[in-house]
PAZAPA-4460 file (N, C-alpha, C; in steps of 0.05 Angstrom, whole numbers, plus 32768, in hexadecimal, padded with zeros to 4 digits):
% residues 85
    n_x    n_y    n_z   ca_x   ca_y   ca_z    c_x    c_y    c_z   seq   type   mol
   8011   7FE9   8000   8000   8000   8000   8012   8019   8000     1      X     A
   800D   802E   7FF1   8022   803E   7FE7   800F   8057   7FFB     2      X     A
   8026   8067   8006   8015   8078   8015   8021   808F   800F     3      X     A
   8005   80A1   8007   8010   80C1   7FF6   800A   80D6   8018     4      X     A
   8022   80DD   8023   8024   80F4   802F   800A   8100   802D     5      X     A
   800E   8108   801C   8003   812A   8011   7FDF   8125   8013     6      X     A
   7FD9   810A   801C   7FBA   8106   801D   7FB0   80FC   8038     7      X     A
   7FCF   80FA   8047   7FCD   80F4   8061   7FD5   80F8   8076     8      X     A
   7FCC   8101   8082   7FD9   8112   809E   7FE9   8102   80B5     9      X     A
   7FE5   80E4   80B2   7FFB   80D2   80C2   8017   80D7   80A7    10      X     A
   802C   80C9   80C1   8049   80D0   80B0   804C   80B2   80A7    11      X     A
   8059   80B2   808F   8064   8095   8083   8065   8086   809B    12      X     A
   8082   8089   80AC   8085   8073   80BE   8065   806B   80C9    13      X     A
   805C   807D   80D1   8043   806D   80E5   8035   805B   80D4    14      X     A
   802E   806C   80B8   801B   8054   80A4   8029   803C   80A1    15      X     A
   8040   8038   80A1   8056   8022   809B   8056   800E   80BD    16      X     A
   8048   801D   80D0   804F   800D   80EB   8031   7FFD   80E9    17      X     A
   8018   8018   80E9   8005   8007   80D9   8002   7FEA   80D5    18      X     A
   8010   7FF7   80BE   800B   7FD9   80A8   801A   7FC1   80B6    19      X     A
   802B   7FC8   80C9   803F   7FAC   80CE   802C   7FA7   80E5    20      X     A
   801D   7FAF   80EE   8008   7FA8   8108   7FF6   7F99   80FD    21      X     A
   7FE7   7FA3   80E4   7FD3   7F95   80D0   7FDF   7F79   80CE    22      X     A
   7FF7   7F75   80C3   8008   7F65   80B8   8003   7F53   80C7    23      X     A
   8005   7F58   80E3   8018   7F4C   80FE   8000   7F38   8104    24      X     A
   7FE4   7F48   810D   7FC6   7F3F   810E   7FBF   7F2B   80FC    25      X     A
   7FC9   7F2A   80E3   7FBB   7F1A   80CF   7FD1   7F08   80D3    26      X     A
   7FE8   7F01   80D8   7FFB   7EF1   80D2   7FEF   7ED4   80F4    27      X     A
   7FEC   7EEF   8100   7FE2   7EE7   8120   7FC6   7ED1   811B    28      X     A
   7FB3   7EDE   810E   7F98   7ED2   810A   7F94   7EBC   8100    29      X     A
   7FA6   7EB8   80EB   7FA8   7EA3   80D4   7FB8   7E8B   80EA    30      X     A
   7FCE   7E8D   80F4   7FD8   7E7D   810C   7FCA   7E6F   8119    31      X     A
   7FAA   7E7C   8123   7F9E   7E75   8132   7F8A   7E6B   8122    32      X     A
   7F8C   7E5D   8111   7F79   7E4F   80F9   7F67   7E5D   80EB    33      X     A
   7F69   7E72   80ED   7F4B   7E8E   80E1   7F5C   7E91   80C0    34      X     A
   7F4A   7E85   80B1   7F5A   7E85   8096   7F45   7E9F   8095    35      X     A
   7F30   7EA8   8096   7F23   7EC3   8098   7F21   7EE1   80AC    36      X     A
   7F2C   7EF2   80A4   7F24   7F06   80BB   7F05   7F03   80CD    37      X     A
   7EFD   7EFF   80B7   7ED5   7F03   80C2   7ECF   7EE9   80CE    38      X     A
   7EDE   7EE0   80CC   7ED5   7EC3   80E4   7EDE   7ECC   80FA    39      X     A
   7F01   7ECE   80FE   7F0A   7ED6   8114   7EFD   7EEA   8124    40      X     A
   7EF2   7F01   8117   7EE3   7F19   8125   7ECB   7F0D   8131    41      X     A
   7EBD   7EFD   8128   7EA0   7EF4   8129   7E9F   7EE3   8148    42      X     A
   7EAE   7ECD   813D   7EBD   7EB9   8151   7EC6   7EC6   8172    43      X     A
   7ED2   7EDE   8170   7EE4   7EEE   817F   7EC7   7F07   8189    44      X     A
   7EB8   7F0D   8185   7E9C   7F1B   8186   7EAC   7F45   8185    45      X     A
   7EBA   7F3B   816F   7EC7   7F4E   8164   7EBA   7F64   8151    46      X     A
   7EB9   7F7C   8142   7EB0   7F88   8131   7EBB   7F7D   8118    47      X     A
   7EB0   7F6D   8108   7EB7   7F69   80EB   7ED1   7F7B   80E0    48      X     A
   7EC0   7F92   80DA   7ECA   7FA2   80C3   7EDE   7FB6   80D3    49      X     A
   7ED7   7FB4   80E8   7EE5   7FC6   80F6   7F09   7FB4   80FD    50      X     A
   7F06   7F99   80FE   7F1C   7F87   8100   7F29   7F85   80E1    51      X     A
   7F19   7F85   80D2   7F29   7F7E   80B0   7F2D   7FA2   80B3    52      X     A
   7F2C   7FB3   80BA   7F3D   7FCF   80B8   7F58   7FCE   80C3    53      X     A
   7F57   7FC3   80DF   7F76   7FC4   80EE   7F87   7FAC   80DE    54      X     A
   7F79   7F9A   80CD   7F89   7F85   80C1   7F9B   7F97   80AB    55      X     A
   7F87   7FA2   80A4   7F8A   7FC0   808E   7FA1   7FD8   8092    56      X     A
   7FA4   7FD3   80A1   7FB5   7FEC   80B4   7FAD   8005   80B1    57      X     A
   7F92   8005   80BC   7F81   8023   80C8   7F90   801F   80E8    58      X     A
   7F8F   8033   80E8   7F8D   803E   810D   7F77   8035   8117    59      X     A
   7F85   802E   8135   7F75   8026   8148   7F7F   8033   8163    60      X     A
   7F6B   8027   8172   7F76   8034   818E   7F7C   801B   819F    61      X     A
   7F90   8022   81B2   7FA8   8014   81BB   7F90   7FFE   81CC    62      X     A
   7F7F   7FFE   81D7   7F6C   7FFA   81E4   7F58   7FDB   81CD    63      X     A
   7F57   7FE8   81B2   7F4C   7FDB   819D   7F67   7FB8   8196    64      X     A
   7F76   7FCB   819C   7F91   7FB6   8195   7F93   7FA0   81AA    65      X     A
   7F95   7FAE   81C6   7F90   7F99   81D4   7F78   7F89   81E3    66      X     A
   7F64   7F91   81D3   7F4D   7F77   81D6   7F51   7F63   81BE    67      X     A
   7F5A   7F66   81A1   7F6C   7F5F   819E   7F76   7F45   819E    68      X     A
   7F84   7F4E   819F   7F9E   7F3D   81AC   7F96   7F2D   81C9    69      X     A
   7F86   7F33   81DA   7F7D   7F1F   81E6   7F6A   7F0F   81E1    70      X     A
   7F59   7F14   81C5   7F4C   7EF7   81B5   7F63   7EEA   81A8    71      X     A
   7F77   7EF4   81A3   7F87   7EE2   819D   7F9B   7ED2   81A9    72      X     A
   7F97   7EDE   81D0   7FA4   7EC6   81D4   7FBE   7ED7   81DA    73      X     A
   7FCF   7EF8   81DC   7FE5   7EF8   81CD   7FE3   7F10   81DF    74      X     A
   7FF8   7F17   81E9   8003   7F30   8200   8014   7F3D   81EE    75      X     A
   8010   7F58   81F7   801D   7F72   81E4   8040   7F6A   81DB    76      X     A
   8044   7F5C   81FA   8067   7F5C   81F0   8064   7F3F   81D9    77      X     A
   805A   7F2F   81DB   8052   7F0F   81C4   8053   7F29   81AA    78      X     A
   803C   7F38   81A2   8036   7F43   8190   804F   7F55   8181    79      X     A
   805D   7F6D   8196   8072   7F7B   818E   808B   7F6A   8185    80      X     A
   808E   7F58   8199   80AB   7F50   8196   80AF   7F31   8180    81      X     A
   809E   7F27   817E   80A2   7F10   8164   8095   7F1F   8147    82      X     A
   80AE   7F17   813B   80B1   7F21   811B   80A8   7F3C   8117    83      X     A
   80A7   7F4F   8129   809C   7F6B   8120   80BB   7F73   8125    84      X     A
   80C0   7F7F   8108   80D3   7F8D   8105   80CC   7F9C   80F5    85      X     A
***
């Protein structure tokens, strides 16, 4: 996903941290046998569309992340510190 400045008021890095959180979630979900976002959300009594966004790398709030990550089973340092580079 190519991100034009000039149409967005977050800075590169953040859209680029974003996406590695998106990344991180979907890499995470699929682990946990969810070959679909919308199962996992459903399953998890999650917001759909609002979960295939943070897969997306929209913003969320820190709060959104870690409910989260506790349907998955997965504590902030699990999440930061394996393969997020």
């Amino acid at each position: 996903m190519a991100v034009d400045p000039k149409k967005n008021t977050k800075s590169v890095y953040t859209q680029e941290q974003l996406l590695k959180i998106g990344e991180r979630l979907k890499e995470l979900r699929i682990q946990k046998g969810f070959s679909n976002y919308e199962n996992f959300a459903f399953s998890h009594d999650l917001p759909r569309s609002q979960y295939g966004r943070y897969e997306n790398g929209e913003d969320m709030r820190l709060s959104s992340l870690i409910k989260v990550l506790e349907a998955m089973g997965v504590t902030l340092e699990e999440f930061f510190n394996e393969n997020f580079k």
